[in-house]
N, C-alpha and C positions, 0 to 999 in steps of 0.2 A: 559593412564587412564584405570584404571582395571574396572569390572563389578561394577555397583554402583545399590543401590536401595532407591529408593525415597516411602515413606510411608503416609498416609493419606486422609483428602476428596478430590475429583478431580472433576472436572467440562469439561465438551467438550459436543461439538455440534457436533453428526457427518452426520446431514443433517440440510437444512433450517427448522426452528422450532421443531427441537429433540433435546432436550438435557438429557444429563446423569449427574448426578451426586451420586456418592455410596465414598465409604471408601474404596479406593484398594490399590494397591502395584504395584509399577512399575520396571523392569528391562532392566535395560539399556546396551549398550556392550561399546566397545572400542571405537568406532567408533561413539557415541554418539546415537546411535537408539535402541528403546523402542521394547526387543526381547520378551518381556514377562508379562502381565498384570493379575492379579490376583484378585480378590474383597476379600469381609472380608467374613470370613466362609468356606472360603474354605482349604483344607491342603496346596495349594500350598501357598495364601497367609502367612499362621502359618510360613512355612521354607523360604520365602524372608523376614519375619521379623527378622530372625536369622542371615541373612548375618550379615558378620564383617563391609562392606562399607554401611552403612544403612543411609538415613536422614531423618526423621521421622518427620513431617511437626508438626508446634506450634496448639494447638485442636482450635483456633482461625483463623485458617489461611484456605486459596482454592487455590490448584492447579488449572492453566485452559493454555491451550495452548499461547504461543506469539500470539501478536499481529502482523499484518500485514499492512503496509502503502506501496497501489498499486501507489503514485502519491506523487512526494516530488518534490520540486524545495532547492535542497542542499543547491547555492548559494543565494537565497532569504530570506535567513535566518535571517539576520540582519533588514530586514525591514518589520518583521512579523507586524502585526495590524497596517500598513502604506497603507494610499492613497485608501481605500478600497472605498470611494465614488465617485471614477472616472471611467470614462466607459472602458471594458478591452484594448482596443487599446490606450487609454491618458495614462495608468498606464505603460503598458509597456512600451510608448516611453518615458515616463517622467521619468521613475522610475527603473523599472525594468530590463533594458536594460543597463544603464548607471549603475547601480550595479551589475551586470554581467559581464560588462569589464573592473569592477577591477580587477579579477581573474586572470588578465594576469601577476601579483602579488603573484608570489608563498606562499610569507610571507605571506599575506594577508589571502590566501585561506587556507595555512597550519589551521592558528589562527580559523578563522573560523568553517572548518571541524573538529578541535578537542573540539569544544564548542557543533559543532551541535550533533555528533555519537553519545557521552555518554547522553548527554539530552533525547534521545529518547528513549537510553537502560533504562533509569531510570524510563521512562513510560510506559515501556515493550512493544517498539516497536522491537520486535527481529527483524525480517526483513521489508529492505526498497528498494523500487523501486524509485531511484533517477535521477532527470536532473541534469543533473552539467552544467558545461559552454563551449564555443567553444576551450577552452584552455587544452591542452593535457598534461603541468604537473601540472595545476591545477586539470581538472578531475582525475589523477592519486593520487594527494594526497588525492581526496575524497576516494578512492577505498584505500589506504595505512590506510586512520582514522578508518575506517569498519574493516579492520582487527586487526591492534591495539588494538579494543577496544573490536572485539567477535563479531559484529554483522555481521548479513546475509546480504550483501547486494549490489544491482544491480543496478551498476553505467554507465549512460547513456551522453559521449561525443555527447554535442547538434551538432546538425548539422543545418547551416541556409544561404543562400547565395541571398536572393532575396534583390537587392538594392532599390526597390519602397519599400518593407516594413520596413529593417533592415539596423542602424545606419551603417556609414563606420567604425566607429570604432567597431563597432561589430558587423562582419558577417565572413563566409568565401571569399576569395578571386573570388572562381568558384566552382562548380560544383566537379571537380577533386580534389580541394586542400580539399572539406567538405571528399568526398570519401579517398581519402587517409589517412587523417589523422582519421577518425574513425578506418582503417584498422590498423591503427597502433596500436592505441588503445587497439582493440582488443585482439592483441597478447600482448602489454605491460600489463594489466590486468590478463592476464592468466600467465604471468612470473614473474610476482609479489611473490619477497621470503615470503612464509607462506602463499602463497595461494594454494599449493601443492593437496588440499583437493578440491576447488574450492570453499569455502565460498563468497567468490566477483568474482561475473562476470558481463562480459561488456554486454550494450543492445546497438543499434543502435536505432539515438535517432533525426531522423527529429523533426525539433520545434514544426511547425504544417503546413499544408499546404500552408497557404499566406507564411511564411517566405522560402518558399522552391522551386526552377525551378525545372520544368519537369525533366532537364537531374538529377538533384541531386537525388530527388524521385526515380525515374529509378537505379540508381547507387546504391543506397542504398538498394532499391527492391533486386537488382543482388546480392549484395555485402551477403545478408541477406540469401540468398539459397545458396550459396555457402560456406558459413559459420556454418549455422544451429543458430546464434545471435538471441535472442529475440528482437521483435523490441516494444519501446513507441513513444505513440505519442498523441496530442491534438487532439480530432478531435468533429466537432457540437459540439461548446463549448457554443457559444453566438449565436445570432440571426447576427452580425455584421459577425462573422468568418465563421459560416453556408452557409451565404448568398454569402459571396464571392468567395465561394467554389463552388458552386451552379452558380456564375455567368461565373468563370472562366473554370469549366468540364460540366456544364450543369446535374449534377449531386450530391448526396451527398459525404462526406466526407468519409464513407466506400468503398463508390460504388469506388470512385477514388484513395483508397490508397488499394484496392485490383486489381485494374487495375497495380498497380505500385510495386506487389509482396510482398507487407509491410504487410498487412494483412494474419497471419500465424498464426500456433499453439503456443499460448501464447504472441500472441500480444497486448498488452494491451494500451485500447485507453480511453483516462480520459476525465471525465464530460460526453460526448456522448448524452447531454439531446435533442438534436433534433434527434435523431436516429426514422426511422419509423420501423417496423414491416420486411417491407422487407429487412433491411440495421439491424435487430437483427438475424436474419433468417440467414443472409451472416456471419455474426460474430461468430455463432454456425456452420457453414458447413466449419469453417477455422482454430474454435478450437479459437480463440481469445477471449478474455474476455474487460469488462468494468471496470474501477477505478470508483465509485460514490466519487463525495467529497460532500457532501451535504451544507458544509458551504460556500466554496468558491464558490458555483453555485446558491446562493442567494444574491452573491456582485456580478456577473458578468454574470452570463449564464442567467438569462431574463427567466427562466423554469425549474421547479420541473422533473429530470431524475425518471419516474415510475418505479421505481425499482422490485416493484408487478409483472408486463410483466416481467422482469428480469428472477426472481426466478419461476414462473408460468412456465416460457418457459422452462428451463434449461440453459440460457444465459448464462456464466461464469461472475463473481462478485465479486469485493468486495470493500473495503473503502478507500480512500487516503486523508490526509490532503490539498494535495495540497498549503503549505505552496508557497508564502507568501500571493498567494490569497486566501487563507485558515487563517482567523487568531489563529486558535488553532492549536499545533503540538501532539494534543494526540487525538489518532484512538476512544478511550471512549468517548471523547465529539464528535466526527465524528459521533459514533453510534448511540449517542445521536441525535443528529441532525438530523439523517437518519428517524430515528421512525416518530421527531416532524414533518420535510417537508412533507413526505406520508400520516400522518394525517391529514396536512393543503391542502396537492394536492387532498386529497378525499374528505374533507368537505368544501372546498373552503373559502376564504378569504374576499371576499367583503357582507359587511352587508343589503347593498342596494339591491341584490339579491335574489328573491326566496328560500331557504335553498334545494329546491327539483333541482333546475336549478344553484345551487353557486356550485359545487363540481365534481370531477370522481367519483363515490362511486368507492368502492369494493380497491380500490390502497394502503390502510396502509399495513404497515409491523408490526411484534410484534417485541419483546425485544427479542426471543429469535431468530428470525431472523437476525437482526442488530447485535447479536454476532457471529451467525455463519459467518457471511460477516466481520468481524474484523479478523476473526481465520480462518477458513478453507475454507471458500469463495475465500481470498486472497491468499491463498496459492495455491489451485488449481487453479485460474488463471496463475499463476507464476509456476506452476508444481514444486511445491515442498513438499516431502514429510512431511510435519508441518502441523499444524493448527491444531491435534486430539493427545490427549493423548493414541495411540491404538498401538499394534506391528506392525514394519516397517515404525511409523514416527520416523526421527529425534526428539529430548528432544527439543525442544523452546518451553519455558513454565515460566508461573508466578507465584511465590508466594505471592496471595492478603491476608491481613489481614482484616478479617471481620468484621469490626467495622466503628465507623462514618454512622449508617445509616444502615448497611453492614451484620447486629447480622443475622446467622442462622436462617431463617426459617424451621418451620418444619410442618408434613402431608404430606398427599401424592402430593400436586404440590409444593412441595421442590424445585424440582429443576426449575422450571420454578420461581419459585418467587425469586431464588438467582440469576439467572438470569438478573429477571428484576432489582434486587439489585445494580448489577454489574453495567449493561450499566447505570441507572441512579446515583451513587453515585460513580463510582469507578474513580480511576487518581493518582498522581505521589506519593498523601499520602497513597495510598494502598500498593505501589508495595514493597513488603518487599523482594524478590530475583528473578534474572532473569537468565534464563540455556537459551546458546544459541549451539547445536550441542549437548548438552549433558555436557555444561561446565558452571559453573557457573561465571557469566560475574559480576566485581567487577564496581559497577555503583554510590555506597555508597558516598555522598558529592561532585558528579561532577555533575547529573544532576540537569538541572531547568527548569521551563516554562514560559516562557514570560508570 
């Protein structure tokens, strides 16, 4: 790919609650990364309007960085808006679990992963941090659809061996058989032909701690330093999984999975809604970050994740579907949902209450928050140079069409009211082109949304 430049309004966040929005000019290199940024008025913008490789965005349309999904379940995909009124331990054994070792079905999961990838590209989720299943050439075909189809994305061979939690038919063996075969993983992932670049790499992917013995925890800890693998994982999801975590270390779900070497720079732990003050504290001294899914933590986690402490602190952050106890698979309705729960966690929900004693004050987030935690939130959790249209990110970026809702604001809170436009109006009817590395990812009639 030669030098390209992309022309037009651009929208990025590049801190919680800043946003920019001007008329600039972008220059991109071979290699897909934004060597050069120009606004309008200026000479250099005049001569990148001149390149021969030019694409000059529709006067209707806004650039704004890909979107970012820190928490996907790949294989739950088929049973998205299934069984959400069950408590999270009936759902997984009834449901969840038993549609996960299907996977053991290559055909199956091929079908699958090729319905899922593009559907998300089509919602401009450029990149995804994915669970896949205990099955290693199923997880492998998740990581083969990612490439396939352009998107960025981080596929995590579960690991699970505890027999009190996890069906026989779907667990590892031992300890050594969950450790091995992630190790394999690893390196299959990274030899994967067309991954040359590293667009898909593997994470080391404990379920969450009830599904997982001490020695595996341990193994996978080792395995993880020795490696340099980013590790996912559940952790203080519900009151149920908190608690037996708590009953079994005498401790929280950070405190014990940084006992167990797991907790590391870009560790990324989803839901996290019982997390205290001192278990965000440990999460910032290890360089780890949080997934919020806001919608699947209002079918299951029993507690609004204060996200406010989050960004107040500098916690690392950003949004996950969490598909399929998520029932949306688009990060804009995440955002969405993000704003609404913060508002409902601050002004509290029960009428029968005082209005002075029903609420947190002070815990909402704005709109233009909930975008940066879509975009550059989730990327610096994941350390990847995206989520900001600036020199030295990689190009993942959308082309929205402003309409439906969407028309141009103008005045000086421009950009904050396009903003709030976006998080509340935007989805799979907006996304008119998606660049994932600097490449424009052909997504046109494949995707859809449940």
């Amino acid at each position: 790919m030669s030098r390209a430049v992309i022309a037009g309004r651009m929208l990025d966040a590049p801190a919680p609650g800043k946003t920019d929005l001007e008329e600039t000019a972008l220059l991109i290199d071979q290699s897909g990364t934004i060597i050069e940024r120009a606004g309008r008025g200026t000479p250099q913008f005049d001569m990148l309007l001149r390149s021969p490789d030019i694409r000059k965005l529709d006067a209707r349309s806004l650039l704004i960085p890909g979107l970012v999904d820190l928490h996907i379940h790949a294989p739950q995909w088929p049973q998205i808006g299934t069984a959400l009124d069950l408590p999270l331990e009936r759902w997984l054994g009834e449901y969840t679990f038993p549609l996960e070792a299907r996977y053991e079905d290559i055909a199956f999961a091929e079908s699958v992963y090729d319905d899922l990838v593009p559907a998300l590209l089509a919602q401009g989720t450029t990149t995804a941090l994915y669970f896949a299943t205990i099955h290693e050439d199923a997880s492998l075909a998740l990581a083969r659809s990612c490439l396939k189809y352009g998107q960025r994305g981080f596929v995590g061979l579960v690991a699970m061996d505890n027999a009190a939690l996890c069906p026989a038919t779907y667990r590892h063996a031992s300890p050594e058989a969950a450790i091995d075969a992630t190790r394999r993983f690893i390196e299959a992932v990274r030899k994967l032909p067309g991954n040359e670049t590293g667009l898909v790499q593997p994470v080391i992917t404990p379920r969450f701690i009830p599904a997982c013995s001490d020695a595996l925890l341990r193994g996978l800890g080792e395995l993880a330093r020795k490696t340099g693998v980013r590790v996912q994982t559940h952790a203080s999801e519900s009151d149920w999984e908190h608690e037996c975590v708590r009953t079994r270390f005498g401790c929280t779900d950070v405190e014990a999975l940084d006992t167990f070497g797991l907790l590391r720079q870009h560790t990324v732990l989803a839901h996290a809604g019982f997390t205290n003050a001192d278990d965000r504290e440990r999460i910032r001294k290890r360089q780890s970050a949080i997934a919020h899914c806001p919608i699947s933590n209002a079918f299951f986690a029993g507690a609004v994740l204060p996200v406010r402490h989050l960004i107040d602190e500098e916690t690392a952050c950003g949004l996950g579907t969490d598909i399929s106890g998520g029932y949306s698979s688009s990060i804009f309705e995440n955002a969405r949902q993000a704003v609404i729960a913060a508002r409902m966690l601050t002004s509290g929900v029960n009428p029968d209450t005082a209005p002075e004693k029903r609420g947190s004050p002070g815990l909402e987030i704005d709109f233009a928050e909930a975008f940066w935690l879509a975009t550059r939130g989730g990327a610096e959790a994941l350390g990847v140079p995206a989520g900001l249209l600036r020199p030295g990110m990689k190009l993942d970026a959308l082309e929205l069409r402003m309409d439906i809702g969407m028309s141009f604001p103008e005045g000086p809170d421009c950009a904050a009211n396009a903003v709030q436009k976006i998080v509340c109006h935007a989805g799979l009817h907006s996304v008119a082109r998606v660049w994932v590395d600097g490449k424009i990812v052909d997504v046109h009639g494949r995707g859809k949304q449940p």
